[in-house]
Backbone as CSV, one residue per row, in Angstrom:
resi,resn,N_x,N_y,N_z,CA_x,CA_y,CA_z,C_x,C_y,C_z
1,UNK,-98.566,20.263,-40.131,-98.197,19.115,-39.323,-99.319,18.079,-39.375
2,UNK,-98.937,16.814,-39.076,-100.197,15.494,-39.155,-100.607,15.644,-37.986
3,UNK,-101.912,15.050,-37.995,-102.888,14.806,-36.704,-102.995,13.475,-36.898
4,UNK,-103.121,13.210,-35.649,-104.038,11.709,-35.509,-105.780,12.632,-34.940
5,UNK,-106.889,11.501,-35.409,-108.048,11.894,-34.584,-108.399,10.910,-33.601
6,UNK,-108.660,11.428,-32.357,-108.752,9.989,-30.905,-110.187,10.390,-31.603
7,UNK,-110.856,9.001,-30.219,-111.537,8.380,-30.462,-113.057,9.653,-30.079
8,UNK,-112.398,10.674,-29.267,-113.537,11.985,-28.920,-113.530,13.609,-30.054
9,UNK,-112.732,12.705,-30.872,-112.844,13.344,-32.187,-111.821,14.766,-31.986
10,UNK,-110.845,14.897,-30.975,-109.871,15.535,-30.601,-108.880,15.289,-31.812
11,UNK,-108.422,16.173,-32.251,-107.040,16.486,-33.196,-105.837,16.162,-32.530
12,UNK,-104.966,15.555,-32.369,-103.694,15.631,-31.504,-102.121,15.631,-32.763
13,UNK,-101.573,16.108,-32.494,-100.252,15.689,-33.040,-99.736,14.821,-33.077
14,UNK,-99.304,14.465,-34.180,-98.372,13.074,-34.500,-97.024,13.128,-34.313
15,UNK,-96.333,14.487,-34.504,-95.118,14.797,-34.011,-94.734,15.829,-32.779
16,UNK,-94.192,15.737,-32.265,-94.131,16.653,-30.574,-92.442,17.023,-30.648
17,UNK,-92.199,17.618,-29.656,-90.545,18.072,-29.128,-90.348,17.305,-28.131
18,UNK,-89.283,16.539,-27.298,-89.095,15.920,-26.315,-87.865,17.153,-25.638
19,UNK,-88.317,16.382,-24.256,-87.030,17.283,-23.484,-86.041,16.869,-22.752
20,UNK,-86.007,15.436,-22.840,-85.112,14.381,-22.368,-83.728,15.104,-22.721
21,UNK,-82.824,14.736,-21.259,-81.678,15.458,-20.948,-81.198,16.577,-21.610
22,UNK,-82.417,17.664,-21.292,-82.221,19.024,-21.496,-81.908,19.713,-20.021
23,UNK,-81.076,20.586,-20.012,-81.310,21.653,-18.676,-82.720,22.281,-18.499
24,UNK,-82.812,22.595,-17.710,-83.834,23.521,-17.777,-83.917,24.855,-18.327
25,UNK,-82.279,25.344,-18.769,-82.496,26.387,-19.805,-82.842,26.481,-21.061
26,UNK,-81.963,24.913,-21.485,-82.096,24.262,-22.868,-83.357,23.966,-23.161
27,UNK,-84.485,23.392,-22.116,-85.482,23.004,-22.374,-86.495,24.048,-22.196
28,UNK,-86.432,25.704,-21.607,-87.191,26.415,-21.490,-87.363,26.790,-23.220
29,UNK,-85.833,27.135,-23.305,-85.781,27.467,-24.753,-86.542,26.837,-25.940
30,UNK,-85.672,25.703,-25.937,-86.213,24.639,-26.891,-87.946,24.399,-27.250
31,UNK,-88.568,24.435,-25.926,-89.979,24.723,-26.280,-90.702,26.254,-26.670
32,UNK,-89.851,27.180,-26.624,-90.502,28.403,-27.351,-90.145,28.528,-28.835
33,UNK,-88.748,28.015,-28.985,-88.137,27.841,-30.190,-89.466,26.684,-30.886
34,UNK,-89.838,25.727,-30.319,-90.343,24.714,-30.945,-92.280,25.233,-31.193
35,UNK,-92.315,25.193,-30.417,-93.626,26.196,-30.462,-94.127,27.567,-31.644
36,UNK,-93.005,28.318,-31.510,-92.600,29.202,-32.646,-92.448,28.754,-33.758
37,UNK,-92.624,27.193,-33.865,-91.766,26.739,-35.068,-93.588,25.729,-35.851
38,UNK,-94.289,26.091,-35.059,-95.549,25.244,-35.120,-95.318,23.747,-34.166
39,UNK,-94.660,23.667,-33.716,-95.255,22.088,-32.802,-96.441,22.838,-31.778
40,UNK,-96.820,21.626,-31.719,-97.994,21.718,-30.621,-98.228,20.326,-29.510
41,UNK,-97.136,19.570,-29.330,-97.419,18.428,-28.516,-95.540,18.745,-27.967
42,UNK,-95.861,18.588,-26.637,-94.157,18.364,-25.601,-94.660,17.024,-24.954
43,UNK,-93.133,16.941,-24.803,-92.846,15.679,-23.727,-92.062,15.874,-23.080
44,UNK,-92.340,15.658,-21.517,-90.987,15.678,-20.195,-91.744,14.788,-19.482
45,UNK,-90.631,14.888,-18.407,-91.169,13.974,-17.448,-90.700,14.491,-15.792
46,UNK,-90.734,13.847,-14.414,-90.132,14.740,-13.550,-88.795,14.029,-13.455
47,UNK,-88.634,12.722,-13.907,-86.928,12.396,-14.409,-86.367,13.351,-14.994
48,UNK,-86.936,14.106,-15.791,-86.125,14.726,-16.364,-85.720,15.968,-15.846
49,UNK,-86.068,16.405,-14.840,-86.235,17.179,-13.518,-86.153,18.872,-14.561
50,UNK,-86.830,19.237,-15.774,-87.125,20.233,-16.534,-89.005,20.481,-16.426
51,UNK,-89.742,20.226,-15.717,-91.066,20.531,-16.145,-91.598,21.436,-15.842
52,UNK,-90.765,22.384,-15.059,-91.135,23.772,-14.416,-90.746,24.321,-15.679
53,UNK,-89.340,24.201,-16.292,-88.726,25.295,-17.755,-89.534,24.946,-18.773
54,UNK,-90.245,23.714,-18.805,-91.070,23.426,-19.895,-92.451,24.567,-19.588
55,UNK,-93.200,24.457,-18.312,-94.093,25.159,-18.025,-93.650,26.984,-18.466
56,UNK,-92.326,27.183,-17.984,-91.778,28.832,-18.532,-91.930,29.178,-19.804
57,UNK,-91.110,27.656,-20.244,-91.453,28.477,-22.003,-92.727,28.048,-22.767
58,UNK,-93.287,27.590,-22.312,-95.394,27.792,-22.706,-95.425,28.815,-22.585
59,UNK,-95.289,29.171,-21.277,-95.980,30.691,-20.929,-95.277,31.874,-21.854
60,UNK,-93.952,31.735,-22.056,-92.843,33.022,-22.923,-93.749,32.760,-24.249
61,UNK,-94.156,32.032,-24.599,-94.725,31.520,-26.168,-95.417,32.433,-26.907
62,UNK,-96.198,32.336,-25.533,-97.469,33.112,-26.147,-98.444,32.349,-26.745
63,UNK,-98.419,31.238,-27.085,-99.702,29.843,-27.148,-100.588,30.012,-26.616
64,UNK,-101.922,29.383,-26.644,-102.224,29.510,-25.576,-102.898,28.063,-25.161
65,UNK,-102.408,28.085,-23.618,-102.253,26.531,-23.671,-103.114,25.695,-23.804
66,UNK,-104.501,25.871,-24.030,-105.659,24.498,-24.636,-104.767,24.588,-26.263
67,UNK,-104.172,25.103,-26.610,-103.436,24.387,-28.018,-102.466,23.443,-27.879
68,UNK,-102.031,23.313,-26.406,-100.564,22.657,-26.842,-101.396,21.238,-25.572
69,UNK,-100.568,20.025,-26.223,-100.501,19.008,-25.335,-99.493,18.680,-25.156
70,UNK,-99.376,18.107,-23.519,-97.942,17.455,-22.632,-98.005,16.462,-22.686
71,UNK,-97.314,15.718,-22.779,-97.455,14.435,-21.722,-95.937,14.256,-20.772
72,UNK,-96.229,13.585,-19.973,-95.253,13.405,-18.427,-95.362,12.212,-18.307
73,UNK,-94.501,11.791,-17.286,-94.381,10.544,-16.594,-94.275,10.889,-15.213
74,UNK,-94.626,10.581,-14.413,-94.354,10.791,-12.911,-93.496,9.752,-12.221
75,UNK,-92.996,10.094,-11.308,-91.772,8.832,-10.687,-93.608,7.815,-9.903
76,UNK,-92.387,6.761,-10.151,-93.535,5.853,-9.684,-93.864,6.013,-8.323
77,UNK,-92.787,6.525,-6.885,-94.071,6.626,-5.868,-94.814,7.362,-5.495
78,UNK,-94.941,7.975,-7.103,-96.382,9.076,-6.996,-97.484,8.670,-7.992
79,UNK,-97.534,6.907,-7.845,-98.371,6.598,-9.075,-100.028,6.896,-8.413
80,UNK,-99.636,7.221,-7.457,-101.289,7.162,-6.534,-101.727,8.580,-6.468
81,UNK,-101.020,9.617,-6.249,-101.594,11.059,-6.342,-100.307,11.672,-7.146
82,UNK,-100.856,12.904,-7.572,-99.692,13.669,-8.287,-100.555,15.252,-8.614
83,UNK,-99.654,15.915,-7.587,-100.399,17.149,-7.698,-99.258,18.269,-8.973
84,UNK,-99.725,18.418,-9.867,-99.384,19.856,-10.498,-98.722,20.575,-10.137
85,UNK,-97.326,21.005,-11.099,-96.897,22.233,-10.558,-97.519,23.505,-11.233
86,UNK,-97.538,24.675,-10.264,-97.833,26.032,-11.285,-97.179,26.914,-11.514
87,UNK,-96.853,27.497,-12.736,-95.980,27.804,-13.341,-96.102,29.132,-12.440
């Protein structure tokens, strides 16, 4: 898979899995399937109300998670704090 290198000399992925209007079964899945498959970058968001099944299937993976990067969006009236869920 391609990397980009940021600017702290971090490796990141150029291609990721998204989870936009997945269930949360579809999307537990989809990220072990995808993971299994070599990705290493997800995307959800809490619109997409899946980031707990995203957090499940990390953990089913077997990854381990300083390999994989997320990124999220948070609803905006939590642009001021935003606490973590744990899996």
């Amino acid at each position: 898979m391609m990397n980009f290198t940021l600017s702290n000399q971090v490796q990141i992925p150029a291609v990721g899995i998204g989870t936009f209007m997945m269930t949360p079964d579809q999307a537990e899945q989809a990220v072990v399937d995808a993971l299994a498959c070599g990705y290493r970058m997800i995307d959800t968001a809490q619109a997409y109300m899946n980031e707990r099944a995203v957090g499940r299937g990390i953990k089913r993976s077997g990854v381990a998670r300083e390999d994989i990067f997320i990124s999220t969006k948070i609803w905006v009236c939590r642009r001021r704090y935003y606490r973590g869920y744990a899996v």
